[in-house]
FIMAR-713796 format. One record per atom (N, C-alpha, C, CB): x, y, z negated; residue in one letter. Coordinates in steps of 0.001 Angstrom, whole numbers, padded with zeros to 6 digits, always signed. Last residue first. Glycine has a CB too. Layout:
N
XYZa;...
This chain:
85
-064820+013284-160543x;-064222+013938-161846x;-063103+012776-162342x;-065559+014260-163148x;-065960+012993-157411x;-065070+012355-158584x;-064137+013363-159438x;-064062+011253-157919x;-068978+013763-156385x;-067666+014500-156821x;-067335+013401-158047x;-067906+016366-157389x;-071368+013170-154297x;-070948+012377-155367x;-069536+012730-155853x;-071028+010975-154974x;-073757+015293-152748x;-071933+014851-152926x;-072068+014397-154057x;-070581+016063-152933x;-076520+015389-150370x;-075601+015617-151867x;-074260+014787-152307x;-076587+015260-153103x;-078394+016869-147994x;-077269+016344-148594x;-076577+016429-149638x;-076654+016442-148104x;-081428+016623-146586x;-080588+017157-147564x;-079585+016464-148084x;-081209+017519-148489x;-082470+016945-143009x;-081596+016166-144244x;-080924+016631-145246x;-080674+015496-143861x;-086095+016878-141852x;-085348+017287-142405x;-083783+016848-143703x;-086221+017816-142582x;-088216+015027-141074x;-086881+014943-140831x;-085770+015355-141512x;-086749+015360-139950x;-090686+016118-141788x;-089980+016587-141172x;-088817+016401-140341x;-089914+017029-141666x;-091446+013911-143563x;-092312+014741-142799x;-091580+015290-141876x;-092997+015707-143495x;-089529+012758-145167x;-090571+011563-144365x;-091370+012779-143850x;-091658+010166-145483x;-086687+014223-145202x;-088100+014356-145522x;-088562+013398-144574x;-088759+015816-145391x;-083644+012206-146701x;-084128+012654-145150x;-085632+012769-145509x;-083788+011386-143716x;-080934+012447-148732x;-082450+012646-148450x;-083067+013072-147253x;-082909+013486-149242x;-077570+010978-148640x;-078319+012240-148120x;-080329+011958-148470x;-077830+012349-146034x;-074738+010913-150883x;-075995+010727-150090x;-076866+011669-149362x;-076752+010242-150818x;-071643+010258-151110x;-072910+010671-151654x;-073928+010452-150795x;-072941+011980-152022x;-067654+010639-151808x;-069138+009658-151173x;-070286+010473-151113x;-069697+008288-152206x;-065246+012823-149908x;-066569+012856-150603x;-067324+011302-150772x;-067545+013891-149695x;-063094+013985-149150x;-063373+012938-148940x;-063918+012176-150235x;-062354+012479-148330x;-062413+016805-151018x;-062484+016715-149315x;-062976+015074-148458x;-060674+017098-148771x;-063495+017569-153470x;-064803+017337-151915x;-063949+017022-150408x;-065925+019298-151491x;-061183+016589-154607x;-062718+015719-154813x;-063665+016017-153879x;-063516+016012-156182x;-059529+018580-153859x;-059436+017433-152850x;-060603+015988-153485x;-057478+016911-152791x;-061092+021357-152946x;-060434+021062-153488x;-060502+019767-153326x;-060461+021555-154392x;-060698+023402-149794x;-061198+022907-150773x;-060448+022148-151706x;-062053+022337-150388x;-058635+023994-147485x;-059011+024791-148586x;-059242+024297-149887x;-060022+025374-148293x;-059370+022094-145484x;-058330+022229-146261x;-058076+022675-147430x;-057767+022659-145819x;-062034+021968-143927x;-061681+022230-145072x;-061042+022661-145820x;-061653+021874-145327x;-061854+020035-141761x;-061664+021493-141735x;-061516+022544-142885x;-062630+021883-141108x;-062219+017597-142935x;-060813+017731-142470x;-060955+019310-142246x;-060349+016730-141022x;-064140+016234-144561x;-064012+018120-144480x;-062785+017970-144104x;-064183+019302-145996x;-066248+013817-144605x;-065103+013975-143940x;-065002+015696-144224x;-065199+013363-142269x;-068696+011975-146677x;-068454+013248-146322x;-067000+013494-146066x;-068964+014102-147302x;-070808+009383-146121x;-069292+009575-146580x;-069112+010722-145901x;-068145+008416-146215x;-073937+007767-147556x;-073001+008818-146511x;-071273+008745-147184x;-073772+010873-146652x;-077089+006456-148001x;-075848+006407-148261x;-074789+007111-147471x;-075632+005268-148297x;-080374+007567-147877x;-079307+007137-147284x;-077837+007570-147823x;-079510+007501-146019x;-083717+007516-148371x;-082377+007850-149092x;-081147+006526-148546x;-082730+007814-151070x;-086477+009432-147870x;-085569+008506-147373x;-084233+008617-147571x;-085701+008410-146204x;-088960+011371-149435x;-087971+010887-148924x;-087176+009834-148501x;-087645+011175-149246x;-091697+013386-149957x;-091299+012011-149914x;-090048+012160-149297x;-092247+011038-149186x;-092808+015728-150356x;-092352+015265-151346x;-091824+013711-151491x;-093235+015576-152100x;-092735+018730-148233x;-093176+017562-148929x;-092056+016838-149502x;-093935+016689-148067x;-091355+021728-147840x;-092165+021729-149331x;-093128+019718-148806x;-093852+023903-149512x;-090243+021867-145446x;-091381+022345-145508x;-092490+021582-146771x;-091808+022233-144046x;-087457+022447-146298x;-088118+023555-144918x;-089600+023049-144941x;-087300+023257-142971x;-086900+021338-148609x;-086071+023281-148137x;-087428+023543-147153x;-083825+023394-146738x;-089224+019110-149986x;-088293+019536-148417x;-088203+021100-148455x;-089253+019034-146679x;-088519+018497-153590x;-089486+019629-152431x;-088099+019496-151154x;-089852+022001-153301x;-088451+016694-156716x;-087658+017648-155457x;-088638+017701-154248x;-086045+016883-154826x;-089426+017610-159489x;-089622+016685-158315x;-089188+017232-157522x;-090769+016251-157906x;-087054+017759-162190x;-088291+018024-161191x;-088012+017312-160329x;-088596+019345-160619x;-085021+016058-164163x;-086444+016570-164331x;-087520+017324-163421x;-086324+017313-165221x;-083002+016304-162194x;-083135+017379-163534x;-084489+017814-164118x;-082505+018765-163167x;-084901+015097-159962x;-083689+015814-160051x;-083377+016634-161150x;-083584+016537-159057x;-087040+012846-158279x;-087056+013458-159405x;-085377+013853-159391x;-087708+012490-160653x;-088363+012432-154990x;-087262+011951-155903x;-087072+012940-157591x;-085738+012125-154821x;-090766+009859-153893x;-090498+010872-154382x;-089288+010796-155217x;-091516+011275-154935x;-090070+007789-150382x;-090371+007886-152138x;-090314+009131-152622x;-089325+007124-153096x;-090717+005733-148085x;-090174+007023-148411x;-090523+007128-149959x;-090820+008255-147464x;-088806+002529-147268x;-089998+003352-148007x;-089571+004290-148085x;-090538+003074-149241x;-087324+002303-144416x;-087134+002346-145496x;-088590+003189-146217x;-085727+002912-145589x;-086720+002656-141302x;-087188+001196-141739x;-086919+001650-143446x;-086032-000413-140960x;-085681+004806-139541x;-085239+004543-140712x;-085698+003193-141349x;-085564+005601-141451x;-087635+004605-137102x;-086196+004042-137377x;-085600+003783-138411x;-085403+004633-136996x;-089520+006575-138292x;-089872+005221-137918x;-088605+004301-137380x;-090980+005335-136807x;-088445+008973-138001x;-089020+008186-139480x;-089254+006943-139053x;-090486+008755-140242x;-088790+009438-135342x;-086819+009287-136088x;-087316+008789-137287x;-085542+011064-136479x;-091241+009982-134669x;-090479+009143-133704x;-089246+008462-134667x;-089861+010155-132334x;-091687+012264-136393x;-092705+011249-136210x;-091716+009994-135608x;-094039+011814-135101x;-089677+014391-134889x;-089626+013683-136117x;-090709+012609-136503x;-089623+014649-137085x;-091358+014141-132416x;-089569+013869-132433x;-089440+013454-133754x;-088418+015315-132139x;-093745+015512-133013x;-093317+014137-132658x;-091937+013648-132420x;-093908+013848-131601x;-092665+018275-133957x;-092734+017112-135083x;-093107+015465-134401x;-094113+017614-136279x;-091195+019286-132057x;-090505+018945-132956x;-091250+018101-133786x;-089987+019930-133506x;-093844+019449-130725x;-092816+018960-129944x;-091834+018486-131002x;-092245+020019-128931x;-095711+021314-130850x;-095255+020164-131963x;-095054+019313-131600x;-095901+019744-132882x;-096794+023301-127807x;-096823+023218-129524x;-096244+021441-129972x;-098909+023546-130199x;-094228+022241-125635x;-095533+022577-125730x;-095410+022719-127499x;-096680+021338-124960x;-090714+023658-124378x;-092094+022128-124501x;-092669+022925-125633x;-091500+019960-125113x;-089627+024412-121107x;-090005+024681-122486x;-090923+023574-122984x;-090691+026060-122613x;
């Protein structure tokens, strides 16, 4: 088992790979908040979203661009889809 805040030197460790300023991001006029623990900086990375399991969907999300926000505190990654209309 490992000891109290174990997870956050792991994340301490993975911010420091990214090599990128963290920044605040504004979204419809607010400032966007980490889901899991409400800070306000981020790291913004470019992505390509695969849903071969998907099928279902409709075929603007099945091979997606967009990005993701990684919290400069946590780690934590929020992901957002760039949908071609």
């Amino acid at each position: 088992m490992h000891g109290p805040g174990f997870s956050r030197r792991i994340a301490e460790v993975s911010m420091t790979l990214l090599k990128t300023h963290a920044e605040a991001v504004e979204m419809g006029g607010k400032r966007l908040q980490c889901l899991m623990c409400g800070h306000e900086a981020f790291h913004r990375r470019k992505t390509h979203f695969e849903t071969a399991l998907a099928s279902g969907m409709a075929s603007a999300w099945s091979e997606s661009e967009g990005y993701c926000l990684i919290c400069d505190r946590c780690g934590y990654v929020h992901g957002f889809v760039s949908v071609r209309r």
